[in-house]
C-alpha positions as CSV (number, residue, x, y, z in Angstrom):
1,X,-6.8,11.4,21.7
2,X,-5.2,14.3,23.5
3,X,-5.6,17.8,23.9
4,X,-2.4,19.4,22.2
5,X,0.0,21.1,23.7
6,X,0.8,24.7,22.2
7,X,4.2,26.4,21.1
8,X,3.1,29.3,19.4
9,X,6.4,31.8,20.2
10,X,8.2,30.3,17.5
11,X,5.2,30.2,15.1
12,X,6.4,34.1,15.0
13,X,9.9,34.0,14.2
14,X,10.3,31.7,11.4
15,X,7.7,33.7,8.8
16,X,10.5,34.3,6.6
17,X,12.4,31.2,6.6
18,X,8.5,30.2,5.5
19,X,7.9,32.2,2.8
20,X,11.1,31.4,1.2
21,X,10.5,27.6,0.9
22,X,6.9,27.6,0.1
23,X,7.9,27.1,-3.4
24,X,9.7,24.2,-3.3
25,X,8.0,21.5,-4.9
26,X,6.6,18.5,-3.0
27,X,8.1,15.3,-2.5
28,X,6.8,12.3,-0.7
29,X,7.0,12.4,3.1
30,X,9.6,10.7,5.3
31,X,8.4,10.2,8.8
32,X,10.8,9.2,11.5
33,X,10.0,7.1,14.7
34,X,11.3,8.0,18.0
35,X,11.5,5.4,21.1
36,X,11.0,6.6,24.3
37,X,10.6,2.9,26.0
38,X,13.8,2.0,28.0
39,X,15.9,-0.8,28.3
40,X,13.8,-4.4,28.0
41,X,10.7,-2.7,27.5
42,X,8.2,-1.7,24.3
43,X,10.0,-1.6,21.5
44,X,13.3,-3.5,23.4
45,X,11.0,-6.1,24.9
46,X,13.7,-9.3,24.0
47,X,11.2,-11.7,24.2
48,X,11.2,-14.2,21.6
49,X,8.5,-14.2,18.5
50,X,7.9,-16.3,16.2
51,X,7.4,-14.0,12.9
52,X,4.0,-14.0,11.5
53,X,1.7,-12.4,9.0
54,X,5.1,-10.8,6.7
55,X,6.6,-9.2,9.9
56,X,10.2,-11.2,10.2
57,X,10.7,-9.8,13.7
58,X,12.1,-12.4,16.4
59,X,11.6,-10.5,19.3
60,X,8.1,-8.8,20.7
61,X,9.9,-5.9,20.4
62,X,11.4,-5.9,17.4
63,X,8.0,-7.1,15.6
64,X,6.4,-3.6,17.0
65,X,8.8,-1.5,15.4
66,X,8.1,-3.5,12.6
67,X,4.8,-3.0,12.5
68,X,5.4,1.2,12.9
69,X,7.9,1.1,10.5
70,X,5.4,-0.9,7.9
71,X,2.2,1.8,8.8
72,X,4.7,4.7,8.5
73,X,5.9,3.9,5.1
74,X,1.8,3.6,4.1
75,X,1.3,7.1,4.8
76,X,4.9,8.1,3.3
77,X,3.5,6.7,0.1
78,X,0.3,8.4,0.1
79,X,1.2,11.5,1.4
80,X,3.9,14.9,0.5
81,X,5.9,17.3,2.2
82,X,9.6,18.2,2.5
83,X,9.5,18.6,6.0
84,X,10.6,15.6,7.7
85,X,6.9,14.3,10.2
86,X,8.3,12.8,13.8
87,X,6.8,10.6,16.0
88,X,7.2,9.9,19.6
89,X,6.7,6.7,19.8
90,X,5.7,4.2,23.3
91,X,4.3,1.6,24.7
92,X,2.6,1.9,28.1
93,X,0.2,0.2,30.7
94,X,-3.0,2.1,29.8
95,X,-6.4,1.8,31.4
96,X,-7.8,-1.9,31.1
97,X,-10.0,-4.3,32.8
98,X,-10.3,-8.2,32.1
99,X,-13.0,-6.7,29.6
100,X,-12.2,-3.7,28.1
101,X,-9.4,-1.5,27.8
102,X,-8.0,1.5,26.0
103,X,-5.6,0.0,22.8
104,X,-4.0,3.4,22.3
105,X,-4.3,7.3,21.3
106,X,-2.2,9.5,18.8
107,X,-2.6,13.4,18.5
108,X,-0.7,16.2,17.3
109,X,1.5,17.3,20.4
110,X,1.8,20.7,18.9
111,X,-0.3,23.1,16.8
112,X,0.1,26.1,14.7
113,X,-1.8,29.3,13.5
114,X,-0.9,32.0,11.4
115,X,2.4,30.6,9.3
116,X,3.2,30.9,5.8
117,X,1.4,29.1,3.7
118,X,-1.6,28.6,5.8
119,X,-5.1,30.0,6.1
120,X,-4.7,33.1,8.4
121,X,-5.9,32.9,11.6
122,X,-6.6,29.1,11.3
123,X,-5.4,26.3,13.7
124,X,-3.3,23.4,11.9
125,X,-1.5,20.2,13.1
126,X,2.0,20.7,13.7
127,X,2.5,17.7,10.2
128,X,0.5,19.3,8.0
129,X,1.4,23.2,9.2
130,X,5.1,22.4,8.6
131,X,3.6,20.9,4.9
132,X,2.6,24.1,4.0
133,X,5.0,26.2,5.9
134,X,7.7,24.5,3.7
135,X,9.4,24.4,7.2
136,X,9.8,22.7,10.9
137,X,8.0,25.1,12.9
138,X,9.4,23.9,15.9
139,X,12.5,23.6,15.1
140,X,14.9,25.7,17.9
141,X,12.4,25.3,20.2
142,X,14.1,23.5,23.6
143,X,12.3,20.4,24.6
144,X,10.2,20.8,27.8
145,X,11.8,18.3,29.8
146,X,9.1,15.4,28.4
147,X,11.5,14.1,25.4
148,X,9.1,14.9,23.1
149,X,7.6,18.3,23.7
150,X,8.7,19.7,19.6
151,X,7.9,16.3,18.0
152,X,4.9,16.5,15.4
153,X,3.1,13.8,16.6
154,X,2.9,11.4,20.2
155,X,1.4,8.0,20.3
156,X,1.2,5.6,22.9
157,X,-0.1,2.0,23.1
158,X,-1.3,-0.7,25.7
159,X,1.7,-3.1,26.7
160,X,-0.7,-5.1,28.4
161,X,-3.3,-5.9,25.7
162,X,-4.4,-9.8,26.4
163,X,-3.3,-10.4,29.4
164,X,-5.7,-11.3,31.5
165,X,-6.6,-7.9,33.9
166,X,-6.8,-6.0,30.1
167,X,-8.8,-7.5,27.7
168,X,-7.6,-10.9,28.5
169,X,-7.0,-13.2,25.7
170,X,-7.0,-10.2,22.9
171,X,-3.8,-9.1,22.4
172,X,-2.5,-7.1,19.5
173,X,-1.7,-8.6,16.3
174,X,1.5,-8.3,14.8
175,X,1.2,-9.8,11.5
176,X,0.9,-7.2,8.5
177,X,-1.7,-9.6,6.4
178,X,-4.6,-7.9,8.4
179,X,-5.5,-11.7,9.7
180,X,-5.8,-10.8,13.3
181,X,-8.8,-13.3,13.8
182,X,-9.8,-12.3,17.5
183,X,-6.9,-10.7,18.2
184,X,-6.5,-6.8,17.5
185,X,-5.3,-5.8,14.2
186,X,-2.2,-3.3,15.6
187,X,-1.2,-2.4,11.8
188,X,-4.8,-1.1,11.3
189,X,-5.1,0.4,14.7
190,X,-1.9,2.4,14.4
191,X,-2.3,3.0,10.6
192,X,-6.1,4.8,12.4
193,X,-4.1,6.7,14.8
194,X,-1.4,8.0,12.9
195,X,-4.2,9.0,10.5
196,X,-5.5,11.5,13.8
197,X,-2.2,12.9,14.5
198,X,-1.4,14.2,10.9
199,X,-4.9,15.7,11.0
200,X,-7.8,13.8,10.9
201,X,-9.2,15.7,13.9
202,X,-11.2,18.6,14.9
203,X,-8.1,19.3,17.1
204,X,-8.7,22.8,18.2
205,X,-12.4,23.1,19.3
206,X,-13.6,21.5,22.7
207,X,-16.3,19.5,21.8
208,X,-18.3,19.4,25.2
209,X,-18.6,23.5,25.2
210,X,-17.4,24.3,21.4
211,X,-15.0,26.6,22.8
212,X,-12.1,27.3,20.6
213,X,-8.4,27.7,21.4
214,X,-7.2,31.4,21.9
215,X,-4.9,32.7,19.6
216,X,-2.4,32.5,21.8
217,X,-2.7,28.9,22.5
218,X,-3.3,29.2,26.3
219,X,-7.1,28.3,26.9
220,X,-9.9,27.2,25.3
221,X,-12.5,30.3,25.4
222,X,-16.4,31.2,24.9
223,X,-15.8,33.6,21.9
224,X,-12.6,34.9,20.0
225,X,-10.6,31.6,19.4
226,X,-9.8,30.6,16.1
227,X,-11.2,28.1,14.0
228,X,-9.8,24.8,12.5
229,X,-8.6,23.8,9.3
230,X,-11.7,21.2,9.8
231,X,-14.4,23.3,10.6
232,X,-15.1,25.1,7.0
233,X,-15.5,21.9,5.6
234,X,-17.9,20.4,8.8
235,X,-21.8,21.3,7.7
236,X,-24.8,21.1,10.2
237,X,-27.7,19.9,8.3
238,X,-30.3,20.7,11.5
239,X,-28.9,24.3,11.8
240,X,-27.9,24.7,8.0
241,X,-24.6,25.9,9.2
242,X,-20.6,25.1,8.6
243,X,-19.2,25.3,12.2
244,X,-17.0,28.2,11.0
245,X,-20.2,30.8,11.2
246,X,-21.5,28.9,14.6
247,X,-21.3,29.8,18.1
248,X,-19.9,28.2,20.9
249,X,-23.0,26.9,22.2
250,X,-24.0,25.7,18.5
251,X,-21.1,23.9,18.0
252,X,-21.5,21.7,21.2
253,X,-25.2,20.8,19.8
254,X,-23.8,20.2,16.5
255,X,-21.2,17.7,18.4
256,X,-24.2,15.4,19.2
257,X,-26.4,16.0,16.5
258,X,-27.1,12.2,15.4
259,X,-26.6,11.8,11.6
260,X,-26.4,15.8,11.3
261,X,-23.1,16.9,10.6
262,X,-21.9,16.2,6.9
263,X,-17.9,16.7,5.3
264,X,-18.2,18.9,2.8
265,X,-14.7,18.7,1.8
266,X,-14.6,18.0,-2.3
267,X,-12.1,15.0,-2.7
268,X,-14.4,13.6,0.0
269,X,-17.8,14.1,-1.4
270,X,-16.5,12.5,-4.6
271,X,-14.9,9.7,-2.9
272,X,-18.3,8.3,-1.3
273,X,-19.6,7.5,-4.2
274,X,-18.0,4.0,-2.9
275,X,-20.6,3.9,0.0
276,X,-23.1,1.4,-0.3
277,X,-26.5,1.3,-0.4
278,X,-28.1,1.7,2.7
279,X,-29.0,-1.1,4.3
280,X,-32.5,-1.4,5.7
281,X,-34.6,-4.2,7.6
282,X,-38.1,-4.3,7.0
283,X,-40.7,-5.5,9.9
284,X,-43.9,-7.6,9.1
285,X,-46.5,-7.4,11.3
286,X,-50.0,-8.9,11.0
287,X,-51.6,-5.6,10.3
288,X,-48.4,-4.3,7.8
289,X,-44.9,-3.3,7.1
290,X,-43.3,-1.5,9.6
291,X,-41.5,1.5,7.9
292,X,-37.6,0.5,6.6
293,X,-35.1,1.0,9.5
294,X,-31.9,1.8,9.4
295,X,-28.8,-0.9,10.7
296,X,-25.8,-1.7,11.0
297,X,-23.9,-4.9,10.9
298,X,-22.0,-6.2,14.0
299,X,-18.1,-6.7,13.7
300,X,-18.2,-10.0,15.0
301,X,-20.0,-13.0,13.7
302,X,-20.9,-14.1,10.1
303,X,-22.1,-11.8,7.4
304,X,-25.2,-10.0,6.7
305,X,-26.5,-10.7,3.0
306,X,-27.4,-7.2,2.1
307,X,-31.1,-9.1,1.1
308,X,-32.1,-11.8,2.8
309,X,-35.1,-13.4,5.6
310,X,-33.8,-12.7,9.3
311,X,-36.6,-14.5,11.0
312,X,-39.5,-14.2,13.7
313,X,-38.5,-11.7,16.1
314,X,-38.8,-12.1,19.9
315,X,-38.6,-10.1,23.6
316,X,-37.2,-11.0,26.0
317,X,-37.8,-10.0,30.4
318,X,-35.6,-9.0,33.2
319,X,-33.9,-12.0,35.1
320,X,-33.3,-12.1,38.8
321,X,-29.2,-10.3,39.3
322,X,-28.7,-10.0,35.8
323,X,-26.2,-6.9,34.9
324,X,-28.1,-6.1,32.5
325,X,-30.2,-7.1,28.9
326,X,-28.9,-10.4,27.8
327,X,-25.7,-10.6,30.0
328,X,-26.2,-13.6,31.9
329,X,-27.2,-17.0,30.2
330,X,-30.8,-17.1,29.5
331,X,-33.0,-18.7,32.1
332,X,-36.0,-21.0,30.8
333,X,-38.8,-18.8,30.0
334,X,-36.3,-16.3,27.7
335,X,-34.9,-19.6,26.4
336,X,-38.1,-20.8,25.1
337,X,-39.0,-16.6,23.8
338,X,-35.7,-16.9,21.4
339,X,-35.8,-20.4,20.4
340,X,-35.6,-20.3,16.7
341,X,-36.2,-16.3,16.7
342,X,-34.4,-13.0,16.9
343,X,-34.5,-11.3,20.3
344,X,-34.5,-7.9,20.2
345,X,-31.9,-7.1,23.1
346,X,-31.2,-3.6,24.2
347,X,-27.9,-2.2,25.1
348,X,-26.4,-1.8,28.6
349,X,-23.8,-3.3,31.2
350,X,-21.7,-6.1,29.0
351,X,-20.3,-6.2,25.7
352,X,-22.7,-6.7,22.7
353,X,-20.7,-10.1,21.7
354,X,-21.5,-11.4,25.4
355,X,-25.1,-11.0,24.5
356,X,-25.3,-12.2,21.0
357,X,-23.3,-15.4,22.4
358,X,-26.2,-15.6,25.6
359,X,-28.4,-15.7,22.9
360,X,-27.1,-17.9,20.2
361,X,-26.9,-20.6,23.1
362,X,-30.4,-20.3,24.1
363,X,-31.4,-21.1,20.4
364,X,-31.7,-17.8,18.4
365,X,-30.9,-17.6,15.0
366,X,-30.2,-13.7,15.6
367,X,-30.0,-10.7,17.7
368,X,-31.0,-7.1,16.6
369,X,-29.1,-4.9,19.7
370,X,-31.2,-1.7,20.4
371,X,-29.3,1.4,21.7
372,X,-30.3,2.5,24.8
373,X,-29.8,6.2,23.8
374,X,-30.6,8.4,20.7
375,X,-28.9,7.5,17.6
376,X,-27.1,5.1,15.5
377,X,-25.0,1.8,16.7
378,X,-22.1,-0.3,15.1
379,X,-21.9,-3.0,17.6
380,X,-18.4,-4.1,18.5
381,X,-16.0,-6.8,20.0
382,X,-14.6,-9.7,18.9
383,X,-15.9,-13.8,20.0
384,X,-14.8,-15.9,17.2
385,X,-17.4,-18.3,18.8
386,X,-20.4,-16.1,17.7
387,X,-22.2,-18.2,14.7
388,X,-25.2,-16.1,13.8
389,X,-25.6,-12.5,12.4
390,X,-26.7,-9.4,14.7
391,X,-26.7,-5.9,13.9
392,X,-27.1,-2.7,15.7
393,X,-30.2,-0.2,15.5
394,X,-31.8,2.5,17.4
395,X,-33.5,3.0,20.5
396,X,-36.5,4.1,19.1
397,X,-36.5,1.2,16.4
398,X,-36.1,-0.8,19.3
399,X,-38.8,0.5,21.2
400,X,-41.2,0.1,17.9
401,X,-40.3,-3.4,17.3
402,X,-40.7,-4.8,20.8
403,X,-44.3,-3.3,20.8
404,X,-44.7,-4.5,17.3
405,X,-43.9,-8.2,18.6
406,X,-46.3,-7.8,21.6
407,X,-48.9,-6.3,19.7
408,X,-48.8,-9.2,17.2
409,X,-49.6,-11.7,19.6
410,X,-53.2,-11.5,19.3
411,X,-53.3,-12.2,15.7
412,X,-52.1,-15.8,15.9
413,X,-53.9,-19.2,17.2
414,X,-54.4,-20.8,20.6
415,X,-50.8,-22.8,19.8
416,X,-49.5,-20.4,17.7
417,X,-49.0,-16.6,18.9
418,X,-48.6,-13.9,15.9
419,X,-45.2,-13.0,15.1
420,X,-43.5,-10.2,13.1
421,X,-41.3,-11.0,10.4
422,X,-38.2,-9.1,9.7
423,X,-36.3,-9.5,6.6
424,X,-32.9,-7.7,5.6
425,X,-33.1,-5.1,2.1
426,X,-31.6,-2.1,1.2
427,X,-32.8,1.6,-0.1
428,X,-31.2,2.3,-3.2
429,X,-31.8,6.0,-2.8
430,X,-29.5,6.5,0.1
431,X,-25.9,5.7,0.9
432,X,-24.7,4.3,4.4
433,X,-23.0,6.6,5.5
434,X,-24.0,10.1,3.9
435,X,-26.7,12.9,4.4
436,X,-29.5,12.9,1.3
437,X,-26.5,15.1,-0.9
438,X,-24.0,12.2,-0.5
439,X,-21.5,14.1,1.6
440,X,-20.4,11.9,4.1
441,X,-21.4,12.3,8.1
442,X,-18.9,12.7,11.0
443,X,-19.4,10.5,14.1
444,X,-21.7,12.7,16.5
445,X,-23.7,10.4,18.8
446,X,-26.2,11.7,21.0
447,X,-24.3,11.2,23.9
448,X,-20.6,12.4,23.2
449,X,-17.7,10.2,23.3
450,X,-14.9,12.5,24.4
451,X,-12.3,12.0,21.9
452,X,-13.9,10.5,19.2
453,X,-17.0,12.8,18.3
454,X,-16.4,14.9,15.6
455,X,-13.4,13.3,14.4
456,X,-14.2,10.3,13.0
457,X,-16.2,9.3,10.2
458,X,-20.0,7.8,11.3
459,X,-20.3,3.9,12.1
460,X,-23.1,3.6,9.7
461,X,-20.5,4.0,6.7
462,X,-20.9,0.9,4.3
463,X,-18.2,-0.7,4.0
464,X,-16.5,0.2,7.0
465,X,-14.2,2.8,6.9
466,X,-10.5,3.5,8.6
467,X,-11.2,6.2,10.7
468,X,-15.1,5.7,12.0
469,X,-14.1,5.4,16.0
470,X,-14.0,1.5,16.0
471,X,-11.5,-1.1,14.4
472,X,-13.3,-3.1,12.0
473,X,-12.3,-6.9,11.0
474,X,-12.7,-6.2,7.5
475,X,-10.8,-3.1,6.9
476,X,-7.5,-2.7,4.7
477,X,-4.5,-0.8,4.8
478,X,-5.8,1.1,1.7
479,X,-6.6,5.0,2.3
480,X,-7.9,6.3,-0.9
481,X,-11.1,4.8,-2.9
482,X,-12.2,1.9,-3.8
483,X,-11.2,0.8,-0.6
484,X,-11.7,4.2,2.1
485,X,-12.0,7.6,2.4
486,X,-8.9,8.7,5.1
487,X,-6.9,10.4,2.1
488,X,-9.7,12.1,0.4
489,X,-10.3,14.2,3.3
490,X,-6.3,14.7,4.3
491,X,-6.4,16.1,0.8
492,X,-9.4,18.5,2.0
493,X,-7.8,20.3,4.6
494,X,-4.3,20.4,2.7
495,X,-2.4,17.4,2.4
């Protein structure tokens, strides 16, 4: 996501238009989509499509729109305002490699403090300030030469998804049945960003420093901005503070706080009552039980039973010009260490589907994938080739259960070294997802992902949730409980 861009001026003159339609009672929104691609390109790309999934389109181009059209009318249904919501809408050649690349961003392209209707002295997205406000803020204000600099909210996305220099073979999906297979679900993915431009977002604090943004909208400063709409509802169970009563330099600690900072916000708390159970494995060693740890299940390959036998568990060494962990097929003496076992394969250099596929063809039966910093992991990608379970832990579970498999050795027979067992179970008293009160945690690895902490929901959320910073396989295009948590919290700061 981006920084915003401020136009505050107006924010000043249209107080009394404000106050005069605050009154008027809500209807549903109506969100309207403006191209910017030109001639033959994005949204006019001619080339033929076959339609698929319930989109009718017969052009690449048209079967985009389609699938905007589809994700806007979602959030039309779910949400209300009179204030017409615009997007600027385009496709683009983002950042990519044959390996990874960068599907898209959405943000609000303007924000607003200080309007009718709105918490004084509080920064809102321009969609949600024009909610309350009853009115388009930026309406008379001249366009800054970008086509888009008064719309509400500007989203982008990768034109060259699946070809072979960006993320070759994954392209996005255009059906609207959410059967993307290995391909990237674009309904879901849009229906996510859409989700951060009409406010699921910190949006007005820096997260690297925790400096806010003046009042005036020029810089972000040390002391004297003003707060989000988010941060009353954003609790720091370490510092027992809501970021609205922290400092600058708490709020950056707070930012990377691992499995510290809850939502507070009261449509949310009651909504994650549909979090499960949290999901533990449990380590048998020769000398005991290893105490439960915390995972979380990869997006790619089968299921995890939430109780079930995993298997033996194995380490594996360095091998000569490898990248890294697990990234080059397995030479002989790993190959033997996994064969019927689950290596325990630490994070680092290729994707986590490229090890779990390294090891499945040396003859595991599983992978546990250790993060090689502090904190949680969802492992991610897509290889619809992948035919055993994995799941993600910590570094410091890692670290245990590698010493745990080499102390064990000892304990077994000439033919026969001593193994740990780890088996799959869940702790009834804690939900995946949530601090000990229930509230649900924000995504704040130890290491922060510029752009995504804060303003997501955490990946150890059971079941996976729309807005956690990944794109899940088994999400739907629901918002609201049984299914998510998106609208609960839009309902938190206003909507």
């Amino acid at each position: 996501m981006r920084t915003p861009s401020f136009s505050l001026t107006a924010a000043r003159t249209v107080l009394a238009a404000a106050s005069i339609l605050t009154c008027i009672a809500a209807q549903a929104a109506t969100i309207t989509i403006q191209s910017r691609d030109p001639a033959g390109f994005g949204f006019n790309d001619p080339t033929p499509a076959t339609p698929v999934g319930g989109n009718m389109g017969t052009t690449v181009g048209e079967q985009r729109f389609n699938v905007y059209r589809h994700v806007a009318d979602i959030w039309e249904r779910n949400l209300q305002s009179n204030v017409t919501i615009t997007v600027s809408a385009g496709w683009e050649a983002l950042t990519c490699t044959a390996t990874t690349a960068v599907l898209g961003s959405a943000g609000a392209w303007n924000i607003w403090n200080n309007f009718a209707g709105g918490k004084p002295n509080t920064w809102y997205p321009a969609a949600l300030a024009n909610k309350l406000a009853g009115v388009n803020l930026t309406s008379g204000i001249p366009d800054d030469g970008t086509g888009y600099g008064n719309v509400d909210i500007k989203t982008q996305f990768n034109v060259n998804l699946g070809q072979p220099n960006c993320l070759a073979g994954s392209s996005f999906y255009l059906g609207l049945d959410g059967n993307a297979g290995s391909q990237v679900n674009f309904a879901a993915t849009l229906l996510h960003e859409l989700g951060h431009g009409l406010g699921f977002s910190v949006v007005s604090v820096q997260t690297s420093t925790g400096f806010r943004i003046n009042a005036a909208g020029t810089s972000y400063v040390s002391e004297g901005g003003l707060p989000s709409v988010w941060e009353e509802f954003m609790y720091d169970n370490t510092a027992k503070k809501s970021w609205l009563n922290m400092s600058s330099a708490e709020r950056r600690v707070s930012a990377i706080n691992p499995l510290g900072l809850a939502w507070t916000g009261a449509n949310s708390v009651a909504g994650a009552s549909i979090l499960r159970s949290q999901p533990i494995l449990k380590a048998a060693t020769p000398t005991g039980v290893l105490p439960g740890i915390n995972y979380s299940a990869s997006a790619f390959g089968p299921t995890l039973p939430a109780v079930a036998s995993l298997g033996a568990l194995a380490t594996i060494t360095p091998q000569t010009g490898e990248a890294g962990p697990g990234c080059d097929p397995f030479n002989a003496a790993n190959a033997a260490a996994v064969r019927g076992k689950v290596p325990i394969i630490s994070r680092g250099a290729c994707g986590f589907a490229v090890k779990v596929k390294n090891a499945q063809n040396a003859g595991a039966v599983g992978v546990l994938l250790a993060n090689n910093v502090a904190g949680d992991i969802a492992p991610g990608g897509a290889d619809p080739t992948v035919t055993i379970p994995s799941a993600g832990i910590t570094q410091a579970a890692g670290d245990a259960l590698k010493a745990a498999v080499a102390a064990a050795k000892p304990y077994g027979t000439r033919s026969q070294p001593g193994v740990v067992i780890a088996s799959l179970a869940t702790d009834p008293t804690r939900k995946a997802g949530a601090d000990s009160l229930g509230r649900p945690l924000l995504y704040t690895p130890s290491v922060l992902a510029a752009g995504s902490s804060v303003s997501h929901w955490d990946v150890t959320a059971s079941p996976n949730l729309l807005m956690e910073p990944s794109i899940n396989s088994d999400l739907t295009l629901f918002l609201s409980p049984p299914y998510d948590l998106t609208l609960p919290l839009m309902k938190d700061i206003g909507w």
